[in-house]
N, C-alpha and C positions, 0 to 999 in steps of 0.2 A: 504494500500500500504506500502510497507517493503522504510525504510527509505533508500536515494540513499548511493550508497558506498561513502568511501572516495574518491576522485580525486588527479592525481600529482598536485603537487605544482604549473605547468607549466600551468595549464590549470586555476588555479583559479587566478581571475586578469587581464586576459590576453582581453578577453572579453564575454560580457554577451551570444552571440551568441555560439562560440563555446564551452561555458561552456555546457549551455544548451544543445548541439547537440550531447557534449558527454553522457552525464547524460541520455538522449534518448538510445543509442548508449550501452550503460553498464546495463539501467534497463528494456531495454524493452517499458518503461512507461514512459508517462511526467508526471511531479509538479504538481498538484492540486493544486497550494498555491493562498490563495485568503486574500486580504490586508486591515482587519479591520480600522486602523486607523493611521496616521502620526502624530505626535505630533514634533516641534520642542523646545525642554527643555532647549536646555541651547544658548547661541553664538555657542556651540563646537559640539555639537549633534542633532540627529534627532532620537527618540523613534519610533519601528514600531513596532503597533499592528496586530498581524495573528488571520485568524478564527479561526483558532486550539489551541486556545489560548496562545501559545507561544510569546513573546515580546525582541525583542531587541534594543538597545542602540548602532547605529554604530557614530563613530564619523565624522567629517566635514573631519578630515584629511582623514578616510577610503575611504569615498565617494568619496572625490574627487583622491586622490591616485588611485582609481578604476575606476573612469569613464570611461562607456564604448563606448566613441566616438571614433572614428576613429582615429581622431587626439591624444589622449590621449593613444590609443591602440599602434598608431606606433611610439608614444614618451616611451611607456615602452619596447616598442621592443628594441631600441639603448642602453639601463641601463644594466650597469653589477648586477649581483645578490647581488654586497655589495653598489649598488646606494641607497643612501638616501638621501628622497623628502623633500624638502624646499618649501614651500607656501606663499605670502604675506597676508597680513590681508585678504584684498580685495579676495583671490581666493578661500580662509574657508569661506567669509561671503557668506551665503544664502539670497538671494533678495525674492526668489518664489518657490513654487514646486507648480506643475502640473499635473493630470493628463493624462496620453497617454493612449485613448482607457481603457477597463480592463486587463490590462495587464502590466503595469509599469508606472514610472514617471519620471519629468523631471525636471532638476533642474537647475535654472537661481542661477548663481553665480555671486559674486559679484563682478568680472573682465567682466561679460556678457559672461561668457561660458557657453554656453545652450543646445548644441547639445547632451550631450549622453540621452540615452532612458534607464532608468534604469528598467529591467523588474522585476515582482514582485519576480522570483526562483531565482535571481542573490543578489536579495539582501535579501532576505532568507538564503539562501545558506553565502553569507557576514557576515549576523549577528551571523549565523548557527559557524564558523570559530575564531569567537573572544573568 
């Protein structure tokens, strides 16, 4: 499968759903991405092993800056393009990850914000962008 195109800026971020439905939408084809292993390395990162043997390093800031819950989604909606995110300890600490079905995970934060569902092409795609 021919790797997906680039995407606007508008759409990565914004959330995991309509990432993906674009990605659909532009290649025809869904992600095939399947998620060998998570490693948490440091306080500040989480390492994600792929089958394709590709690995990336997103940080706690990325993740959470991205999370694709709802709530998070229509808080990045209100931010103008030069908004930059401030986090307390507590909201970068990782408690848990989880996962959801074969398809993504979930990650208990250390404020207890747990709802987004981080699917596995959204955060491919995430690591794909650093």
């Amino acid at each position: 499968m021919p790797p997906p195109p680039d995407l606007p800026e508008e759409i990565i971020g914004k959330t995991s759903l309509k990432y993906i439905e674009a990605l659909k939408r532009l290649t025809g084809q869904e992600l095939q991405i399947e998620l060998k292993r998570i490693s948490v390395v440091s306080d500040s990162s989480v390492l994600f092993e792929w089958e394709n043997s590709e690995s990336f390093d997103i940080s706690n800031t990325d993740l959470r800056k991205f999370c694709p819950c709802a709530e998070c989604e229509e808080e990045r909606g209100k931010q103008s393009s030069t908004y930059i995110s401030l986090y307390t300890k507590d909201q970068l600490s990782i408690k848990n990850i989880r996962a959801i079905g074969n398809y993504g995970i979930s990650i208990e934060w250390g404020d207890s914000h747990s709802t987004g569902i981080y699917q596995y092409e959204y955060l491919y795609q995430l690591g794909k962008k650093k």
